[in-house]
N, C-alpha and C positions, 0 to 999 in steps of 0.2 A: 748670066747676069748674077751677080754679086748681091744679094739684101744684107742689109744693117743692121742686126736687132737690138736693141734699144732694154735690158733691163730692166731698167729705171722706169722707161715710157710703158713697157709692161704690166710691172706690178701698180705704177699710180693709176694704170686706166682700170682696173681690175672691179668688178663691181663689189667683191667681197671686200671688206675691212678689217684690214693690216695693220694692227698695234706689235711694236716692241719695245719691251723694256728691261731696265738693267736690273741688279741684282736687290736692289733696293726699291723695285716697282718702281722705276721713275720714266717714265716717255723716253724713249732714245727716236722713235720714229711712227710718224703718222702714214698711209698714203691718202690718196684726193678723198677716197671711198669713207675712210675713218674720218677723215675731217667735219663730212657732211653729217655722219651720223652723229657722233660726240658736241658737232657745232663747234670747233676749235680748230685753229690752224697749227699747222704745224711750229711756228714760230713762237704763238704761244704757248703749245704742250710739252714743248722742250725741256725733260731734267724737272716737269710737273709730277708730283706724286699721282696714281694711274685711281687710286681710288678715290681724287676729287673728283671724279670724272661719274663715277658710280658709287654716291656715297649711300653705307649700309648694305652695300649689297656681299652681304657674307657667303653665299655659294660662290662667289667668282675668285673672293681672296682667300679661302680654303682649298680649291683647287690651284691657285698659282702655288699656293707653300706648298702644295704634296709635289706639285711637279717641278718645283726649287730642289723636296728636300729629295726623291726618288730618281727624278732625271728621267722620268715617264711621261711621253706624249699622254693626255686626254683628251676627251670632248664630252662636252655637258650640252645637251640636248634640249630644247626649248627652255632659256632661263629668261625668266621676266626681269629686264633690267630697267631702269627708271633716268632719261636725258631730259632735262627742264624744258629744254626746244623742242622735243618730241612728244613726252608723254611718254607712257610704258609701250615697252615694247615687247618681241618676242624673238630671241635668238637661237640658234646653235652656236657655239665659242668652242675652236679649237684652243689648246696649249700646248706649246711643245718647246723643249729645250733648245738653245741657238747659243752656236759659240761663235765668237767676234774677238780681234784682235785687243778689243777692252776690256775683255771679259765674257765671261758667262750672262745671257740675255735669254728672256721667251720672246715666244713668239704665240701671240694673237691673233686671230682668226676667228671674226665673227659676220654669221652667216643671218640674214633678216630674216624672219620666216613670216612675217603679217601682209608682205606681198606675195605670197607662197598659197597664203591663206585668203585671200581676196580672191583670187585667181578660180581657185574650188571655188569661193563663195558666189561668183559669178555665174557658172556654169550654173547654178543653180536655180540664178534669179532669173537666168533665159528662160527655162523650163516656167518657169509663175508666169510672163509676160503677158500667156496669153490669159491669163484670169484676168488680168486688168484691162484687158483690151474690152474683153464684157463689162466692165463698170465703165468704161471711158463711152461706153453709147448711152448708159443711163445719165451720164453729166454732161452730153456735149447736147443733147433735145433741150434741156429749160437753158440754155446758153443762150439763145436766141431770142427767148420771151424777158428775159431782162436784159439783155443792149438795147431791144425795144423798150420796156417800160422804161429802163435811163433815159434813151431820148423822147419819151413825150414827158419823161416828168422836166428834164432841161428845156424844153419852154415854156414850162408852166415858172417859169423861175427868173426873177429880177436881178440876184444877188447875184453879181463875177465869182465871188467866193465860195456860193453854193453851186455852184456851176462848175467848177473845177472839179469838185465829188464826183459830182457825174460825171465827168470826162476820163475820172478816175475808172468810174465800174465799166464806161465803155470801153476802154483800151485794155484796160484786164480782160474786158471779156471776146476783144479780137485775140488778144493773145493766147488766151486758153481755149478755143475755139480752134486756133492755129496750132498748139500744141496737141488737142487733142483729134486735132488732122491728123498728124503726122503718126501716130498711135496706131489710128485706127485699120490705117492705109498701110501699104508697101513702106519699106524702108528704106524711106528717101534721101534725097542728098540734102543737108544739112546748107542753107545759105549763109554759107562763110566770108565774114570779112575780114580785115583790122580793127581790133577793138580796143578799146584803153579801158584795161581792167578796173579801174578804180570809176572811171565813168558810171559804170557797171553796177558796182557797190553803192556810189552816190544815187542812185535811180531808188535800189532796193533796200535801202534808209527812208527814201522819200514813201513809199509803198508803204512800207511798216508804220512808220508814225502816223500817216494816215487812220491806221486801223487801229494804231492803243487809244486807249478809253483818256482823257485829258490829265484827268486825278492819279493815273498813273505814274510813278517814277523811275521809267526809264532812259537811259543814258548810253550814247554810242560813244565810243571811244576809234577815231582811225587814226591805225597805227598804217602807215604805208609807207614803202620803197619808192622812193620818184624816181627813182634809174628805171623801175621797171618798162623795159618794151612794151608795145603794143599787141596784141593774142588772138595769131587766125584762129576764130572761132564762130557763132552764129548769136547773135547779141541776144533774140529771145529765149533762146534757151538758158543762156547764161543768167540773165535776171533769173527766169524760172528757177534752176539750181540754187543759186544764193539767197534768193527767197524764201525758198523750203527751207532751208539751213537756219533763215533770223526769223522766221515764225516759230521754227520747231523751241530757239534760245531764247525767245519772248514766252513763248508758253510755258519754259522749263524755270523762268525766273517770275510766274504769274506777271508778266509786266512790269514789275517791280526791281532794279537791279541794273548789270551793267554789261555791255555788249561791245566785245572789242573786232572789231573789221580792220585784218593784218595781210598784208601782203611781204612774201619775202624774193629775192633768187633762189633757184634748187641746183645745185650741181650734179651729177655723175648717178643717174637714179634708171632702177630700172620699171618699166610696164609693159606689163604681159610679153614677159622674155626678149623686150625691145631697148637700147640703150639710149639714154639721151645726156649728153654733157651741161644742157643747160635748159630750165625749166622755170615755172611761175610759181609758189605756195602762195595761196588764200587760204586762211586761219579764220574759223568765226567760233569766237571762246567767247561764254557765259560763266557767271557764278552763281549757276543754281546748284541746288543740291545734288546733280551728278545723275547718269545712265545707269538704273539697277542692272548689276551683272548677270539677271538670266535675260536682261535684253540687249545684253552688249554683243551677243553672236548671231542676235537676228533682226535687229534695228533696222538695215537695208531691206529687208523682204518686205514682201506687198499684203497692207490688213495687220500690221503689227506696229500698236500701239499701247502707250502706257497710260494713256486718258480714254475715259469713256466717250468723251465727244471726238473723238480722235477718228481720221479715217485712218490712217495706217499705207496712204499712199505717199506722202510728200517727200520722205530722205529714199522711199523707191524710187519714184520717180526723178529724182537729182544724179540718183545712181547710174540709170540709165543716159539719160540726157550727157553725163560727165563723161560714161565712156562713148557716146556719139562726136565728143569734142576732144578723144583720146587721152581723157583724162583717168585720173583715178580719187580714190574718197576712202578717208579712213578717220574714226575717232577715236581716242584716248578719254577716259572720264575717272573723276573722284571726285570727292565733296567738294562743292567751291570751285572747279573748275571744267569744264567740258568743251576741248577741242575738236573742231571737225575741220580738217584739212585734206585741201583740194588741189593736187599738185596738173597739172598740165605743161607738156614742153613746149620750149618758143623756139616750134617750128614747122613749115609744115610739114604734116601727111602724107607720104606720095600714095598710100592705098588705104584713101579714103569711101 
C-alpha cells in the first residue's frame, strides 16, 4: 500500500509556529499554528512587515539582522514577546537561514513554553489538593445551618423580591454543598451535558450583581461569538469556575470599573501533550490595577492571596474544576488590564 504525504498538510498541522520571511522582514508565510498565535491569517500577513506583529520587541529583530548578516542558525531561549489577543507570553524562537527561488528568506520557529509551564505547575497543585480537602470539611458543616436559616427566614417574608435573595443563598448553597461533595469524596465522574457557554456567563453576571453593594459602579461588557457551539461539560462546575474568575475582577476593581465576558474559537492548540483543532476561549478581562509579579507564578495554588480577607481558594479551585472539564487557565496582567483565559476543546473526551 502506497501513502500520500502531504507536505503542506504536515507543516500546517504542526503544533509549533512557522513564520517566513523575506529579506526585508516581510511575511512570505504563516502556517495554521502561527496564525493562532499572531491572531492573523495568512492572507492578511502577507508581504506585512513581521515587526507589526511584535512591536518593540528588540531581542527578536537583533537576532534576525545577526542571522541576515552571518548566515547562522540561532535560538533564543524563553523570550517574552507581547500579542494584543494573547497577552505576554513565553517562547523559544528558532532562526535559521532559507533559500527560496525569490530569494534569501528566514525561517521562524517559535516554540510556547506557558503550556510547558502549566503542565509543572499542575503536577504541583495535585500534591496541595489534599490540604484543601481538610478545609473543605470546615466549609461544608455550617453549609447546612444556612440553607436552613434561608428557609425559615423565606417564610418569614411577604416581598417576591426579597424572596428571590433567598432562593439565591439556597441554590448557592446546594451548589457548594455539591461541589464540596465532590472534593471531599473519590473522584468522580463529572455530569456532563451540552451547554451553551454563554448561558453560562449569563447566570454568573446574575450571581455577581446580586452581591455588589448598589453605589457601586460596575459594568459588564459581553463581548461574545454566536457561532459558538454548545460545550460537553458539567454546568455546575462551570458557573463555579467563571465565578471565581468575576469575583476575583470585582474585587481586583474594588467594584468599581469594567468587566469584559469574551468568548472566542480556538484553533490548533495543545493540552497536556494532547491536540485539538478546534476549541472554545472564555476571556474574563478587568481594568484594575493588574497581578503583582511575585504572585503571577502562584496565583493558582491553594491559600494564596493578595487581600487579607482573602481565602486563597477561589482561582484553585477553578483550576481544578477546568482541568476536570479538560480544560486549561492561564493569565496575562499589567496595569489596566488582567486577562484570564479559559480555553476547553469542542469535543468530547474519550478518557474521561
Amino acid at each position: 500500500m502506497t501513502i500520500t504525504i502531504s507536505c503542506q498538510n504536515i507543516i500546517e498541522n504542526l503544533v509549533v509556529s512557522i513564520v517566513i520571511v523575506d529579506e526585508k522582514y516581510r511575511v512570505v508565510y504563516l502556517n495554521s499554528s502561527a496564525e493562532v498565535l499572531f491572531d492573523i491569517s495568512q492572507r492578511q500577513a502577507e508581504f506585512v512587515p513581521f515587526h507589526s506583529f511584535l512591536p518593540g520587541d528588540e531581542q527578536l529583530w537583533r537576532s534576525l539582522e545577526r542571522v541576515q548578516e552571518t548566515g547562522h542558525a540561532l535560538i533564543e531561549r524563553e523570550v517574552k514577546i507581547y500579542v494584543p489577543a494573547h497577552g505576554e507570553l513565553v517562547v523559544d524562537c528558532s532562526i535559521k537561514p532559507a533559500h527560496s527561488e525569490d530569494g534569501n528568506t528566514l525561517l521562524l520557529e517559535f516554540f510556547q513554553l506557558d503550556v510547558q509551564h502549566r503542565m509543572s505547575r499542575d503536577e504541583s497543585l495535585q500534591a496541595q489538593h489534599q490540604v484543601v480537602r481538610g478545609l473543605a470539611h470546615e466549609i461544608k458543616n455550617p453549609l447546612g445551618g444556612l440553607r436552613g436559616a434561608a428557609q425559615l427566614l423565606e417564610r418569614q417574608l411577604e416581598s417576591d423580591e426579597l424572596k428571590e435573595y433567598t432562593q439565591i443563598i439556597i441554590s448557592e448553597a446546594d451548589r457548594l454543598q455539591n461541589l464540596l461533595s465532590n472534593m471531599l469524596g473519590p473522584y468522580q465522574q463529572s455530569k456532563k451535558d451540552w451547554i451553551n457557554i454563554h448561558a453560562v456567563l449569563q447566570r454568573v453576571r446574575h450571581l455577581v450583581r446580586s452581591e455588589v453593594e448598589v453605589d457601586q459602579r460596575l459594568k459588564f461588557i459581553g463581548d461574545y461569538d454566536p457561532s459558538l457551539p454548545e460545550i460537553w461539560a458539567d454546568m455546575d462546575q462551570l458557573v463555579q469556575i467563571f465565578l471565581n474568575i468575576v469575583r476575583n475582577a470585582v474585587q481586583a476593581i474594588n467594584g468599581s470599573g469594567q468587566i469584559i465576558l469574551r468568548t472566542r474559537i480556538q484553533r490548533n492548540f495543545t493540552i497536556e501533550n494532547r491536540f485539538y483543532r478546534l476549541g472554545m476561549e472564555v476571556q474574563i478581562e478587568d481594568d484594575g490595577p493588574g497581578v503583582p509579579k511575585s504572585m503571577q507564578e502562584t496565583m493558582f495554588y491553594p491559600l494564596v492571596t493578595g487581600r487579607a480577607e482573602g481565602t486563597g481558594l477561589g482561582l484553585y479551585l477553578s483550576q481544578n474544576l477546568i482541568h476536570r472539564n479538560n480544560g486549561v487557565i492561564s493569565c496575562s496582567s499589567r496595569a489596566g488590564s488582567t486577562i484570564f483565559s479559559v480555553i476547553f476543546p469542542l469535543e468530547k473526551v474519550s478518557a474521561e
